[in-house]
PLY file of the C-alpha trace (Angstrom):
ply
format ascii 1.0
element vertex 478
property float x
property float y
property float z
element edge 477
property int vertex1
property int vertex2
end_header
146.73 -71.05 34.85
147.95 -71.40 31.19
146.50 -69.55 28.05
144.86 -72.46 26.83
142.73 -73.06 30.26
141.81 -69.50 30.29
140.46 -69.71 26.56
138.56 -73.05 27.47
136.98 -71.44 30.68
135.55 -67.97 27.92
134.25 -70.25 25.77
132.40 -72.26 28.54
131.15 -68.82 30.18
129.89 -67.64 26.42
127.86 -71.11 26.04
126.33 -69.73 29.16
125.12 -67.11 28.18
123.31 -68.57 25.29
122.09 -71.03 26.69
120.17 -69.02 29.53
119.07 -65.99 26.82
115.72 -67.83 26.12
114.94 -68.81 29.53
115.29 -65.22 30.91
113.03 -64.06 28.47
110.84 -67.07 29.10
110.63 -66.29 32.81
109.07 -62.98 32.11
112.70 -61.01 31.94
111.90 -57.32 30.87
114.80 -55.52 30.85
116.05 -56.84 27.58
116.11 -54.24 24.55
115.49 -56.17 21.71
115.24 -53.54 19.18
119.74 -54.02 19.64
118.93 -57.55 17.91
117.79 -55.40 14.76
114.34 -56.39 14.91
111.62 -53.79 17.00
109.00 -55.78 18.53
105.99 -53.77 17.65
102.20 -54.08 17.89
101.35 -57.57 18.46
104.90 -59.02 18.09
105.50 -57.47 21.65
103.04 -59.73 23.67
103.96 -63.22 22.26
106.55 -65.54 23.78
109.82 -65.57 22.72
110.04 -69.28 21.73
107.55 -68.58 19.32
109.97 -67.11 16.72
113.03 -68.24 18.44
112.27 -72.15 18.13
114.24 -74.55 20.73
116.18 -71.70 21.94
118.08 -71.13 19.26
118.25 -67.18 18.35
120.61 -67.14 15.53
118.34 -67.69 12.38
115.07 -66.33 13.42
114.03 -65.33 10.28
112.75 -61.28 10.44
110.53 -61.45 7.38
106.24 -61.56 7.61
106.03 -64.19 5.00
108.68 -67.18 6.25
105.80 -66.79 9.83
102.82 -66.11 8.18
102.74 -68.64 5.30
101.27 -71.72 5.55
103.26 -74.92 6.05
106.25 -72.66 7.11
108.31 -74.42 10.42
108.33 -70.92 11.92
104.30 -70.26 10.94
102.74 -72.84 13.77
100.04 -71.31 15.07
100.43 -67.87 13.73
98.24 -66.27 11.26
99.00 -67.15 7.74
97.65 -65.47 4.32
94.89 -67.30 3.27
93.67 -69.33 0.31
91.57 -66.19 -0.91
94.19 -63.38 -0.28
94.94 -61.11 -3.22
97.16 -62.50 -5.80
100.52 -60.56 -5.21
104.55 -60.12 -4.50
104.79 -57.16 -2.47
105.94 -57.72 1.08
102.97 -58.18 4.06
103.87 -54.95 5.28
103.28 -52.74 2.54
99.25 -53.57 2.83
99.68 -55.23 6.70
100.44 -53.64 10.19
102.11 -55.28 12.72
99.05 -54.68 14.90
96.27 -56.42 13.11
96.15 -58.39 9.37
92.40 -56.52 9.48
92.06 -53.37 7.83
95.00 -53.45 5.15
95.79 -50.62 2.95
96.38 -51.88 0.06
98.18 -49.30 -2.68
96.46 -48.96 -5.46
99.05 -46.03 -7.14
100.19 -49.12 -9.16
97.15 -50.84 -10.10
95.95 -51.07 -14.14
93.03 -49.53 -14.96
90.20 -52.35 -15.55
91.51 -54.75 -13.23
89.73 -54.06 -10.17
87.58 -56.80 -10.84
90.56 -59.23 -10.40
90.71 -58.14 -6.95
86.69 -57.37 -5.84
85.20 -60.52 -6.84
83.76 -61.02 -3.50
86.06 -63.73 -2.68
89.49 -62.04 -2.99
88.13 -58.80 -1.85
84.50 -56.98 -1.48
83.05 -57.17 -4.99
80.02 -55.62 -5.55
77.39 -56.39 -3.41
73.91 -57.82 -4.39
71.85 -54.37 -4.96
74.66 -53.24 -7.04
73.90 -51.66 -10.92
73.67 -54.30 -13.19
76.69 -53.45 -15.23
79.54 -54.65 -16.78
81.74 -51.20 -16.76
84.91 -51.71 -14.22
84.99 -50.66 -11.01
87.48 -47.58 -11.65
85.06 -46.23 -14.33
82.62 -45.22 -11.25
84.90 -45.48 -8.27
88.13 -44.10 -6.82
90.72 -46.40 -4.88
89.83 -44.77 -1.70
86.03 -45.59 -0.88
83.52 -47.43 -2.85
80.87 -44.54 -1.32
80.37 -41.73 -3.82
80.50 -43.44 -7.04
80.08 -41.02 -9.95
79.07 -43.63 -13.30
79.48 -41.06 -16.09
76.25 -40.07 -17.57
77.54 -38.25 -20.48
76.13 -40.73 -22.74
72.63 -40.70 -21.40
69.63 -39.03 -22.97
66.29 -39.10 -22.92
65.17 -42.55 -23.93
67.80 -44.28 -20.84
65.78 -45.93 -18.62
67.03 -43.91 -15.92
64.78 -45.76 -13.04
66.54 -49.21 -13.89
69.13 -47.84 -12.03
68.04 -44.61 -9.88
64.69 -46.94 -8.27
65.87 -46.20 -4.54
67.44 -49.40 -3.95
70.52 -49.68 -6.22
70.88 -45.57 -6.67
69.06 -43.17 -5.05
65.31 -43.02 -6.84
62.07 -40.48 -7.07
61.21 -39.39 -3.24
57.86 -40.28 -1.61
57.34 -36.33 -1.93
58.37 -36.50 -5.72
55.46 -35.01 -8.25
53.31 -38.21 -10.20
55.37 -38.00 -13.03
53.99 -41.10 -15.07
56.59 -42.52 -17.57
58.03 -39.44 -17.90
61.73 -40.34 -17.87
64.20 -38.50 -15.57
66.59 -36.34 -17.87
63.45 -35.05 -19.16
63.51 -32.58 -16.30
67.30 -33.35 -14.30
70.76 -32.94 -15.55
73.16 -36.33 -15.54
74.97 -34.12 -12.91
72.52 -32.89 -10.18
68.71 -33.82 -9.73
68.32 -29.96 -8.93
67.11 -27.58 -10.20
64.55 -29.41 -11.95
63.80 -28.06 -15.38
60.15 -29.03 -14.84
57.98 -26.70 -16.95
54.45 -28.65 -17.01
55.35 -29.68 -21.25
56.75 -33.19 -20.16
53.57 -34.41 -20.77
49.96 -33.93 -20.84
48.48 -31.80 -17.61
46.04 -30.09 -19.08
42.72 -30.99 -15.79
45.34 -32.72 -14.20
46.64 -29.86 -12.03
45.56 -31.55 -8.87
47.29 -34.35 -9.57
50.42 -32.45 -8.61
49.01 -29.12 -6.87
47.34 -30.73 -4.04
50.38 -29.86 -0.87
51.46 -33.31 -0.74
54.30 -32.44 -3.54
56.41 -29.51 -2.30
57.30 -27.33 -4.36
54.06 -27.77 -5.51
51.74 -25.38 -4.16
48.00 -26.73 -3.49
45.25 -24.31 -2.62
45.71 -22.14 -0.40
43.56 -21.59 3.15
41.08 -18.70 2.31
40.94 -20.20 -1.68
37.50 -20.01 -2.98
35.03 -23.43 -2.12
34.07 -24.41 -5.70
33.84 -27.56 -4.69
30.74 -26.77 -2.82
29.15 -25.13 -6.10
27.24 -27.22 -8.10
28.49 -25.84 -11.76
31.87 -26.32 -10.31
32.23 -29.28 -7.91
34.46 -31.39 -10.18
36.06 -28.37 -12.04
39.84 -28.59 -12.58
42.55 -25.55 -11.46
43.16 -24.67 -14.80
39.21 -23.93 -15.16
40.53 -20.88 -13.88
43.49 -19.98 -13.83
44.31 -19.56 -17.74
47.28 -17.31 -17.25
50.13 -19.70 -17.90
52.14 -21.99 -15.02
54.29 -19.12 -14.05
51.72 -17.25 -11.47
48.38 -18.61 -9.81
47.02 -15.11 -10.45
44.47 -13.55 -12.87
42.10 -16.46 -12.46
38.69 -15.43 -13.14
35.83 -18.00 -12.07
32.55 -16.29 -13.19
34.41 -16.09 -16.81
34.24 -19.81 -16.40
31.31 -20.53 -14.65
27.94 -19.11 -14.46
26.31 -20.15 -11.53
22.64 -19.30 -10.79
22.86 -19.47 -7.15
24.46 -20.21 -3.92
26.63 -16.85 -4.05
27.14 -16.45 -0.83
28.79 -19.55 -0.67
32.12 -17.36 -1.49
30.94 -13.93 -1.25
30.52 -13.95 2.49
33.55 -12.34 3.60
35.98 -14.70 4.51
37.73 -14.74 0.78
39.66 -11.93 -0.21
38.88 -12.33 -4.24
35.16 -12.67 -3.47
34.08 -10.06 -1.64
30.77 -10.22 0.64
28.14 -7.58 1.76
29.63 -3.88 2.42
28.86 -2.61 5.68
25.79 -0.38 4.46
24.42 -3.10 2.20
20.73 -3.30 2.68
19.73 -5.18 5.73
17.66 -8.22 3.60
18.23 -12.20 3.78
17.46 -12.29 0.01
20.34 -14.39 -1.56
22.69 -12.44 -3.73
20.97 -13.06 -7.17
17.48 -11.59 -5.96
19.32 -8.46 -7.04
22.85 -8.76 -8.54
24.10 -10.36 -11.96
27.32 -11.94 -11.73
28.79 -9.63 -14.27
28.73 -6.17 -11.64
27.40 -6.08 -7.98
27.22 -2.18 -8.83
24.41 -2.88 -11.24
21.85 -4.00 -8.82
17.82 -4.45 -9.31
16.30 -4.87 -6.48
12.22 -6.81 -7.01
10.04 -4.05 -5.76
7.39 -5.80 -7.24
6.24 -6.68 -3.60
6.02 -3.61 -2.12
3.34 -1.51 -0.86
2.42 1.51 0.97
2.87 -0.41 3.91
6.79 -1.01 2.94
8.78 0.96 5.23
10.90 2.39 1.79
13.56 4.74 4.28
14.83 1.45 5.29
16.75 0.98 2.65
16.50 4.80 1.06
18.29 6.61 3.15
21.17 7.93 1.85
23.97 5.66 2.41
22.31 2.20 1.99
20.02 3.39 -1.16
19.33 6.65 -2.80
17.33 8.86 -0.71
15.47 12.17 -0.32
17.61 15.17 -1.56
17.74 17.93 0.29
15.53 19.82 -1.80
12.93 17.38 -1.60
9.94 19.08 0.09
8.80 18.08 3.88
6.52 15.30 3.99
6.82 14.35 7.41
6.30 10.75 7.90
4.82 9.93 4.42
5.93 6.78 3.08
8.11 7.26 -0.50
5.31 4.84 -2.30
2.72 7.37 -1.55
3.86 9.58 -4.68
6.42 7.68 -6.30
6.65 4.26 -8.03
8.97 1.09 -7.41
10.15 1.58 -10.80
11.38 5.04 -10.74
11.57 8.50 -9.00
9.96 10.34 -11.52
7.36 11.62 -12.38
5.95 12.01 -9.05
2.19 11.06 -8.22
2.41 14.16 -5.62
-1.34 16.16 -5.21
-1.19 17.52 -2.18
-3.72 14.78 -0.59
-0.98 12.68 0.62
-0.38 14.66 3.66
-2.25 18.08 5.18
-1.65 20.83 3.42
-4.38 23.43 4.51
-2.46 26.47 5.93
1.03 25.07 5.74
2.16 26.27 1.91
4.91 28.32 3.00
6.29 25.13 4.20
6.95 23.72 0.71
6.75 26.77 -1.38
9.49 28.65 -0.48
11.94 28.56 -3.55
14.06 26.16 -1.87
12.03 22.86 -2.96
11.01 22.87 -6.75
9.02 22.70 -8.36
7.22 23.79 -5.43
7.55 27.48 -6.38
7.29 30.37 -3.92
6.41 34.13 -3.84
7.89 35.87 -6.83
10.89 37.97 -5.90
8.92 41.35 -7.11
5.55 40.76 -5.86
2.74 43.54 -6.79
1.66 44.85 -3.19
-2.32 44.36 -2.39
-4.88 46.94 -2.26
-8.26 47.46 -2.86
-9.65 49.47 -5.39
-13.22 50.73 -6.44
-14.49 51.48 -9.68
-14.25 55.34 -10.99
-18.03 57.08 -10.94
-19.95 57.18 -13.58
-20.05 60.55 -15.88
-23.69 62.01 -16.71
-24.35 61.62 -19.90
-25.60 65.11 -20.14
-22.17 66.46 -19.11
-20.32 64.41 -21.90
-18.29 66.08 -24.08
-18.65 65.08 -27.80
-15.89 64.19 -29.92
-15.49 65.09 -33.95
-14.66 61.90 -34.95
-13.39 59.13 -31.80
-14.31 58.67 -28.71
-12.16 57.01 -26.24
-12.98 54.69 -23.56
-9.28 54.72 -21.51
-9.70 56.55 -18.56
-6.47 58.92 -17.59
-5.26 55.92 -15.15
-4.33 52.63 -17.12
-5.10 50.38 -14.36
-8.78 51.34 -14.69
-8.38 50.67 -18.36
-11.66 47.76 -19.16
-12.80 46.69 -22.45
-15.22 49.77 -24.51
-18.39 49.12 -23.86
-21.65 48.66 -25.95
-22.55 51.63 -27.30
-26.40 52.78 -27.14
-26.86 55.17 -30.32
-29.00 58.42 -28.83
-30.58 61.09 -31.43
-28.94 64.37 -30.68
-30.12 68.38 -31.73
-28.90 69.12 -35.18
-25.68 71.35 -35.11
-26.45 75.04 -36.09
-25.29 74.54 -39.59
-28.11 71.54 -40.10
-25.41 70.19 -42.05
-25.06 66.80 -39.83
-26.65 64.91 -36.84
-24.36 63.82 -34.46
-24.36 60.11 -33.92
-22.12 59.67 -30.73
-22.60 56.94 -29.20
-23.23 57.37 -25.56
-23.23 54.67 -23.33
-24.18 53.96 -19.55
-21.86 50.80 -18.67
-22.48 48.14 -16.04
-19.40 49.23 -13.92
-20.15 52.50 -14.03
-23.67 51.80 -13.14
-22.97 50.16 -10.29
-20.44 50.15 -7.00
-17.39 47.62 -7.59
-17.77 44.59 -5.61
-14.27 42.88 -3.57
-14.32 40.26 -5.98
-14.03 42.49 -8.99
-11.47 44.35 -7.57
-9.40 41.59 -6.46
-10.23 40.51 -10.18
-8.67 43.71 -11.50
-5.26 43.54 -9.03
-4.11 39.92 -9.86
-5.24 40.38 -14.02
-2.84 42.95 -16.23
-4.74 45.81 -17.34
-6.17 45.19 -21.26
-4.74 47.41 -23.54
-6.83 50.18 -24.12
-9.50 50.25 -27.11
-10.24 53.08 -29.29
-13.62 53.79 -31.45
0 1
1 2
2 3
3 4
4 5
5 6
6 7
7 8
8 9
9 10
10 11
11 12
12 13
13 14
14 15
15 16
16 17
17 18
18 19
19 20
20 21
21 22
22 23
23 24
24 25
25 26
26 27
27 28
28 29
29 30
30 31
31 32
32 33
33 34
34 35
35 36
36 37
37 38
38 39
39 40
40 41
41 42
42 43
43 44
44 45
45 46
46 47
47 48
48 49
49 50
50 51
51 52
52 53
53 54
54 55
55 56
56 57
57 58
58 59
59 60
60 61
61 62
62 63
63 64
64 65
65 66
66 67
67 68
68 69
69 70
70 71
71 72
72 73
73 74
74 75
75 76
76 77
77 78
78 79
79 80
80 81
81 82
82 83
83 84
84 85
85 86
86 87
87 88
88 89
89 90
90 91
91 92
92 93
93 94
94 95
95 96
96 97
97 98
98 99
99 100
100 101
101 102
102 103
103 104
104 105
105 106
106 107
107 108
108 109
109 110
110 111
111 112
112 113
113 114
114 115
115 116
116 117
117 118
118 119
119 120
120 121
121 122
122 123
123 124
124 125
125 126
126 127
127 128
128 129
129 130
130 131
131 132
132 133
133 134
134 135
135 136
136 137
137 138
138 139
139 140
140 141
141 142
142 143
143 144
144 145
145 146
146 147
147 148
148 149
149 150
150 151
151 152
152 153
153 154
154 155
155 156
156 157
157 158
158 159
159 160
160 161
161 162
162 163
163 164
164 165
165 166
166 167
167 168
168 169
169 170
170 171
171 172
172 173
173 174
174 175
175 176
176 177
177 178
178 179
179 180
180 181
181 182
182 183
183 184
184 185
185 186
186 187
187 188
188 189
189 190
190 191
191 192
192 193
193 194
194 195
195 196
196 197
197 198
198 199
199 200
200 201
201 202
202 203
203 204
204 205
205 206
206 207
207 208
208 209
209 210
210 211
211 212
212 213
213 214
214 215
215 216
216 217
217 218
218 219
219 220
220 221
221 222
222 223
223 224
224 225
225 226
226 227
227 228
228 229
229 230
230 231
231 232
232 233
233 234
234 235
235 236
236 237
237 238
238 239
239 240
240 241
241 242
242 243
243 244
244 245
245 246
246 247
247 248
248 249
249 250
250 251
251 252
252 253
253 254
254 255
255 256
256 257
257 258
258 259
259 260
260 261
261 262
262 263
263 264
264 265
265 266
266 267
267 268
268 269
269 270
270 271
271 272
272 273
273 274
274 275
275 276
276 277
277 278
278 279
279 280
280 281
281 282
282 283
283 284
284 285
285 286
286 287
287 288
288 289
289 290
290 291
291 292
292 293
293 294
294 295
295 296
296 297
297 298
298 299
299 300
300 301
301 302
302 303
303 304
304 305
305 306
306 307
307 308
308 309
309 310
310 311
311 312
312 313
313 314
314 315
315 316
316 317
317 318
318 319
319 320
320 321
321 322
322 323
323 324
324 325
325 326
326 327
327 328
328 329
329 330
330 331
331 332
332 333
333 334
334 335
335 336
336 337
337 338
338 339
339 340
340 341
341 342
342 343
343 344
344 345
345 346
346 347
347 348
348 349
349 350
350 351
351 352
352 353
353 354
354 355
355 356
356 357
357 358
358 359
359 360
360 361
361 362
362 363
363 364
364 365
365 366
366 367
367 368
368 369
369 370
370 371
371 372
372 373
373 374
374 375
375 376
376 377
377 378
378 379
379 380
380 381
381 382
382 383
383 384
384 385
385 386
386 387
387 388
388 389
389 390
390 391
391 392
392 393
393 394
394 395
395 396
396 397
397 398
398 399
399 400
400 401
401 402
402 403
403 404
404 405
405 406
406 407
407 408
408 409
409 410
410 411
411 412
412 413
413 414
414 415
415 416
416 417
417 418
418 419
419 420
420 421
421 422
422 423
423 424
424 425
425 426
426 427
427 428
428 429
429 430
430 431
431 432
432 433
433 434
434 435
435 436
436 437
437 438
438 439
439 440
440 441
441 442
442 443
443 444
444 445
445 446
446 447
447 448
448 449
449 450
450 451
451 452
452 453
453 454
454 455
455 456
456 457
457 458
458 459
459 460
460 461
461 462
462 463
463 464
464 465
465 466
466 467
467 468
468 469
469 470
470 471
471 472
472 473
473 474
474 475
475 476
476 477
């Protein structure tokens, strides 16, 4: 065979080859690595036919770039997916936004992108734009967003104060607005109590505007953190002088603390008292435990200025009134224990419903007769008893009488003190008698001699019982 047979018979055998290269791959030929052509066939390249990039069998020229397939009115684009009318105005290569898998989700780069052109781009038609509950505004995207998610804008509030209408914006549909929970507020704008960069904390401090009997407005429960009453609060609502009264009818002490509310300071209800002071509220307290048993309403007896100062109406009460109810020590003030024994003898029997003393006490209001030693022993005054030095008891008689004719005359005195004191009774009349000259007949005695009535006769119990219990007078002289 000559050289130039051999030569034709290569070149037949090479004409072959390409000629049966698209039908192999055609009939479903797997074994072929066509990453050796130059060009991978990733993501969805690797599940389309071959002849439709390689048109007519011909694989020299298959173009390897996105664009010369994907553009419209390209030979090679057919019934591939082309860029549309309302893709984004650019020169950068499909694959620097585009993956071979999908033309959905592209990642656009941004790094290069002027600031206040976003708007170019996210009209709505190129790309999103803003969407219809977006802030009316005419600021560029950039100014609130960042390249990598429109969620989390941050518009710069550093030029906001107090007279922005803050709730054009922040109304709960276009940026988050006041919560269902949020305190009535009125026209109150929102930097008046939030910061441009945080709505908490609040810098709420009730001088916003007017709250003066408005407290319940807020202070109700429905507006956490605004406290309403609590459970055990008072019911003045079911007063009458305080059924429409305000929180701040009370509770004067400032905003900072509920406490040192004072309702009687406010109020000064003539009744219905035990419609807090029952018990069941800890700043009104009810009956102690040894209050007097009695369904008289509080003010029968108490002011509303001290429950210590209490005056109870006695004005009904009789000798009939069973007064140790109430008078016995721990409920009301009782008998001491120097108070004398008086058995079951009601306290109205000697004493009055006004006061203690004096006492009406005469020894009729109970028997008395042969039971003194019960009262008068020194322990119950002014019951007194027995003196601590008592004189002992005895009888005594009268001294006898003297004769007359046995007298002895005095010069100039006579003296009617017998030698024992106790015997000692007031002189007697004196009876003159005419006597016998004296020898000299120079003067006539005139002694008076006398014959008394105790002498004359015998002393009698009574008069000597008279003479124990009475000092002895102090002797006389003549």
């Amino acid at each position: 065979m000559s050289l130039l047979h051999r030569l034709l018979c290569l070149l037949l055998l090479w004409a072959g080859l390409l000629a049966a290269s698209p039908v192999a791959a055609q009939t479903g030929r797997k074994d072929f690595d066509h990453l050796s052509t130059g060009f991978a066939l990733q993501g969805a390249h690797a599940n389309v036919r071959c002849e439709s990039c390689h048109l007519n069998g011909q694989l020299k020229g298959t173009p390897r770039d996105c664009a010369t397939c994907h553009t419209s009115g390209s030979n090679w684009s057919r019934n591939n997916v082309v860029k549309s009318t309302q893709h984004v105005q650019t020169t950068q290569r499909c694959d620097s936004c585009h993956s071979t898998r999908s033309f959905d989700n592209a990642r656009f780069d941004h790094a290069g992108t002027a600031a206040g052109t976003c708007a170019s781009c996210h009209n709505g038609v190129t790309a999103t734009g803003k969407n219809a509950g977006h802030l009316a505004t005419n600021a560029s995207c950039d100014s609130c967003h960042i390249t990598a998610t429109w969620a989390g804008a941050r518009p710069d509030h550093s030029g906001y104060t107090s007279a922005t209408d803050c709730a054009s914006c922040h109304n709960g549909r276009q940026a988050s607005g006041k919560s269902t929970n949020h305190i009535p507020s009125g026209s109150a704008n929102c930097l008046s109590c939030h910061g441009t960069g945080s709505w908490k904390p609040s810098r709420w401090n009730h001088t916003q505007q007017p709250v003066a009997a408005q407290c319940a407005s807020c202070h109700n429960g429905s507006y956490p953190p605004a406290d309403g009453r609590s459970s055990n609060h008072l019911p003045y609502q079911q007063v009458s002088v305080s059924a429409s009264a305000n929180c701040d009818a009370c509770h004067k002490s400032g905003y900072a603390s509920w406490s040192g509310a004072r309702f009687h300071a406010s109020f000064s209800p003539t009744g219905q008292c035990a419609t807090c002071h029952n018990g069941s509220y800890a700043s009104a307290p009810g009956k102690p435990g040894n209050h007097i048993a009695t369904t008289a309403p509080c003010e029968a007896c108490h002011s509303s200025g001290n429950w210590s100062v209490s005056k109870v109406d006695h004005s009904g009460f009789g000798a009939t009134t069973n007064c140790a109810s109430c008078h016995n020590g721990s409920t009301a003030s009782d008998k001491g224990a120097s108070h004398i024994p008086v058995g079951s003898t009601n306290c109205f029997s000697c004493h009055s419903t006004g006061t203690w003393k004096p006492s009406k006490w005469n020894h009729t209001q109970t028997v008395v007769t042969a039971q003194c030693a019960s009262c008068h022993t020194g322990r119950y005054p002014p019951a007194d008893g027995k003196p601590t030095t008592p004189r002992p008891w005895s009888p005594r008689s009268a001294p006898a009488a003297t004769p007359a004719a046995t007298r002895r005359p005095t010069a100039s005195r006579a003296t009617t003190c017998p030698t024992s004191r106790s015997a000692c009774r007031p002189a007697p009349t004196a009876t003159p008698a005419t006597r016998p000259a004296t020898a000299a007949g120079t003067r006539a005695a005139s002694t008076p001699t006398t014959t008394s009535a105790a002498s004359a006769a015998p002393a009698t119990p009574a008069a000597t019982w008279a003479r124990w219990a009475s000092p002895p007078p102090p002797c006389t002289t003549a």
